[in-house]
C-alpha positions in Angstrom: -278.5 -26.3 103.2 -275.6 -25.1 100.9 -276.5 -21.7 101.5 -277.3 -22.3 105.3 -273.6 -23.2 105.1 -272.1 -20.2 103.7 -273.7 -18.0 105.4 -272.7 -19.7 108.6 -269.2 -19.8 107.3 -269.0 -15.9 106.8 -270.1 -15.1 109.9 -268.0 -17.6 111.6 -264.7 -15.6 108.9 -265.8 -12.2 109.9 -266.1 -13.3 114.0 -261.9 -14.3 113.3 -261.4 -11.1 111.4 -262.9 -9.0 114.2 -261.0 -10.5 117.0 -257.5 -9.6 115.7 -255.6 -8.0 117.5 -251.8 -6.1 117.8 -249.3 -6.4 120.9 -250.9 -7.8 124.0 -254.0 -5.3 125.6 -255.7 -5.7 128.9 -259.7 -6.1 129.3 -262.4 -5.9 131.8 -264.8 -8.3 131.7 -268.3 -7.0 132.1 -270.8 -9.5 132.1 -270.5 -11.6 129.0 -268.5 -8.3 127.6 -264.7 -7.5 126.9 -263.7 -3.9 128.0 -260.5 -2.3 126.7 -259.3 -1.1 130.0 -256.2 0.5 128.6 -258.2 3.0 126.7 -261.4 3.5 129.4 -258.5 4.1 131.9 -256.9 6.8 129.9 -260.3 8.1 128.5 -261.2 9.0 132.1 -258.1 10.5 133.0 -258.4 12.7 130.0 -261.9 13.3 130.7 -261.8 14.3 134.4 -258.8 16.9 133.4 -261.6 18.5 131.0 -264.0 18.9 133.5 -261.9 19.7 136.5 -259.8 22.7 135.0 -262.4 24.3 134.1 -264.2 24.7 137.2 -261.0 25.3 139.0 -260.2 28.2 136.5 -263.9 29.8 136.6 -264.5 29.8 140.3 -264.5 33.2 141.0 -264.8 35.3 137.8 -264.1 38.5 137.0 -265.2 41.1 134.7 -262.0 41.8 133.4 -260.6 38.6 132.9 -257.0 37.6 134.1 -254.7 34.5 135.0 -256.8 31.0 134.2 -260.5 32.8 133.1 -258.3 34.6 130.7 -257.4 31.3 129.3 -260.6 29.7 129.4 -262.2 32.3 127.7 -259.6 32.8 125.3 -259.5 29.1 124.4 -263.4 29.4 124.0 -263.2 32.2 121.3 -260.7 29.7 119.2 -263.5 27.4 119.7 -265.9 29.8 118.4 -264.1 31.7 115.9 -263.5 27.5 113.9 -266.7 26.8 114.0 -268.2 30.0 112.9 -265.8 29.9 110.1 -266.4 26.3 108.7 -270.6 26.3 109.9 -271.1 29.8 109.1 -272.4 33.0 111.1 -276.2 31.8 111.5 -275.9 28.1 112.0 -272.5 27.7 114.2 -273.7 28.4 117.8 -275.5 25.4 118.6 -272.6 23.4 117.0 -269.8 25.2 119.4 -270.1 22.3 122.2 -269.7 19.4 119.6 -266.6 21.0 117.7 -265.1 22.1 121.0 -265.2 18.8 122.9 -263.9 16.7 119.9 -260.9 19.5 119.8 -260.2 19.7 123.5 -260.6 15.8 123.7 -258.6 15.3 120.9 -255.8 18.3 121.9 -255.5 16.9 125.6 -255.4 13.0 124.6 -252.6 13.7 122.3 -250.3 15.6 124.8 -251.1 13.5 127.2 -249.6 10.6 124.9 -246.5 13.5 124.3 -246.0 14.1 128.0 -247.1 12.0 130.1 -245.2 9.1 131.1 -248.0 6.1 130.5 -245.6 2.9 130.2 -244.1 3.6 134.1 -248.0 2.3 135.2 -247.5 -1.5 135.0 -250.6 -3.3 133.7 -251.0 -7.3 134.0 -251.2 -7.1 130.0 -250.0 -4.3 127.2 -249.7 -0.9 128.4 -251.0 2.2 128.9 -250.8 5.1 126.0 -252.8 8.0 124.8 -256.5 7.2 124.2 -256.2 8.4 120.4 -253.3 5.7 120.0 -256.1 3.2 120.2 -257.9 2.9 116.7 -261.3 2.6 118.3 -261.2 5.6 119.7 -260.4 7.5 116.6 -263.5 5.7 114.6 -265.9 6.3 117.4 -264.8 10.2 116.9 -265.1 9.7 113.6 -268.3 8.0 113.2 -269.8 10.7 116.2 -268.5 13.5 113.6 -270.6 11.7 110.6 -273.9 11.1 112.3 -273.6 15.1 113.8 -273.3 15.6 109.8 -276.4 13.4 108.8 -278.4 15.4 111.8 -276.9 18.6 110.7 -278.4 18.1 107.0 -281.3 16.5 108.4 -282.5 18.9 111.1 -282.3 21.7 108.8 -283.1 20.0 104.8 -285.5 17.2 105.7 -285.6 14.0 103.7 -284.5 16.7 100.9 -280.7 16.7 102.1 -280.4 13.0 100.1 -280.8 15.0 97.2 -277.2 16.2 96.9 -276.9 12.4 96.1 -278.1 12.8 92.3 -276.0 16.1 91.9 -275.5 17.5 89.2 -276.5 14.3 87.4 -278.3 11.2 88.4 -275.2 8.6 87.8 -273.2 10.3 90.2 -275.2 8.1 93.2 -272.0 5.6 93.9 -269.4 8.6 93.7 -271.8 10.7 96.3 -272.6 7.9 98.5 -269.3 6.5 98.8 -267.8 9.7 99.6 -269.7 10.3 103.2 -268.6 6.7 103.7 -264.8 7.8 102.8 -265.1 10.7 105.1 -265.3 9.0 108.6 -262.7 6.6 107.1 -260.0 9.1 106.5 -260.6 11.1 110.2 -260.3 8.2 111.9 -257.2 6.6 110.4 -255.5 10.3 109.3 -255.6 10.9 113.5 -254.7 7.5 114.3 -251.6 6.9 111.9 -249.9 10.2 113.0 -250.5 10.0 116.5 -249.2 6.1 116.3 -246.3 7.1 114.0 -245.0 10.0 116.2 -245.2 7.8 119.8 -243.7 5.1 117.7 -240.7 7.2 116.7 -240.1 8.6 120.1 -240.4 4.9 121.5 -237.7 3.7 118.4 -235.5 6.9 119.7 -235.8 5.8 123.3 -234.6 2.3 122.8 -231.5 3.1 120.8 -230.1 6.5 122.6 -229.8 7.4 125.6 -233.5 8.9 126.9 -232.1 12.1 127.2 -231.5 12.7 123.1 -234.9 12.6 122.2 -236.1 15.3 124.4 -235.8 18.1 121.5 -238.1 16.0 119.5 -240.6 16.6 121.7 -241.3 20.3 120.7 -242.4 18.2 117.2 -244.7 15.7 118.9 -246.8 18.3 120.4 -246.8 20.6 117.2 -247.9 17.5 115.4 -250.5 16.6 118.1 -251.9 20.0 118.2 -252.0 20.5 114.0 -253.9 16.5 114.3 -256.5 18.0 117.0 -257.2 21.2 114.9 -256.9 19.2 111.3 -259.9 17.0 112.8 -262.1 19.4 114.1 -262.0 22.0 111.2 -262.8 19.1 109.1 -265.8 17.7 111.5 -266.9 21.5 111.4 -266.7 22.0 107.7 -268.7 19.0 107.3 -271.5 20.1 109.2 -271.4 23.3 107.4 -271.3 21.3 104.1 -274.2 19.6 105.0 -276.4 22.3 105.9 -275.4 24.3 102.8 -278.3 26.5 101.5 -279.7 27.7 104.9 -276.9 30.0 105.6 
């Protein structure tokens, strides 16, 4: 019974700890569910901009590439070039796609925060703000990048990729495991705390100047977002690459 009891009382301690929350946020309710709508809406918007330029820009292509397939294509051998650098030459094509989409998602959601004018949309509750201002977005990035990393040593090692675990000596287990849970960890909260700290400064700037002032900051806000979008996908990259290491 005493132990019924304790169990029941951390569960009922972890249910509080989940359900705290900062500033006021507006939800869907779906079903017996709470949706964040303040990040879905954004997400989408983000999203459909991925999928629409695209298309737009590659309607009609060319041989010789000019104007918006330029671009594209241009953006796509960035793409390429980071991945074969941190995979390597003979693993890194399949892993393009995933590296890609967690930079452009990343890149676009952050500008979008720098340019984009979110808190002139009135909600009933909080307001709107670049998707990776939201700390569940960056740990759902972060924990897509770790199981692409378990796959990666998976697909490619077998059972025999949980052998880097007892390297170079069997006591190093704790050090080893606790590392890959470190890694997801510090993506996430690295990308969220820069991204949170630059529209907080801007917001801070806002209230106490005229809006006009902070307006040269803003070449520094986009730096910043583009060096968070690119620190988070070399790392996602080199981790895949880390993880298939002996197969190059």
């Amino acid at each position: 019974m005493y132990i019924e009891e304790l169990q029941s009382s951390a569960v009922e301690n972890l249910y509080q700890v989940s359900s705290v929350e900062v500033g006021q946020h507006f939800y869907w309710q779906v079903g017996d569910f709470q949706v964040h709508a303040q990040v879905l809406v954004t997400s989408w918007v983000v999203i459909a901009l991925l999928l629409t330029l695209p298309v737009i820009a590659t309607r009609n292509l060319q041989v010789i590439p000019t104007g918006s397939q330029n671009f594209i294509e241009y953006v796509l051998e960035f793409i390429r070039d980071l991945t074969r650098t941190q995979v390597g030459e003979e693993e890194y094509r399949p892993w393009v796609p995933f590296v890609g989409t967690m930079f452009l998602f990343i890149f676009v959601s952050n500008w979008s925060g720098a340019l984009f004018p979110w808190r002139i949309i009135q909600l009933p509750q909080g307001e709107l703000a670049a998707p990776t201002n939201d700390i569940n977005t960056t740990v759902a990035l972060a924990l897509l990048t770790s199981v692409a990393y378990f796959y990666a040593g998976l697909h490619k090692r077998g059972f025999s990729h949980f052998g880097k675990y007892i390297q170079p000596t069997p006591v190093l287990p704790p050090i080893n495991i606790s590392e890959d849970f470190t890694k997801p960890l510090s993506l996430s909260f690295r990308l969220f705390g820069n991204i949170l700290a630059d529209e907080s400064v801007v917001a801070v700037l806002v209230s106490l100047v005229p809006p006009i002032v902070p307006v040269p900051t803003m070449p520094l806000g986009l730096s910043t977002s583009a060096i968070q979008a690119l620190i988070f996908a070399t790392l996602a990259a080199a981790y895949i690459g880390e993880s298939m290491e002996g197969h190059h």
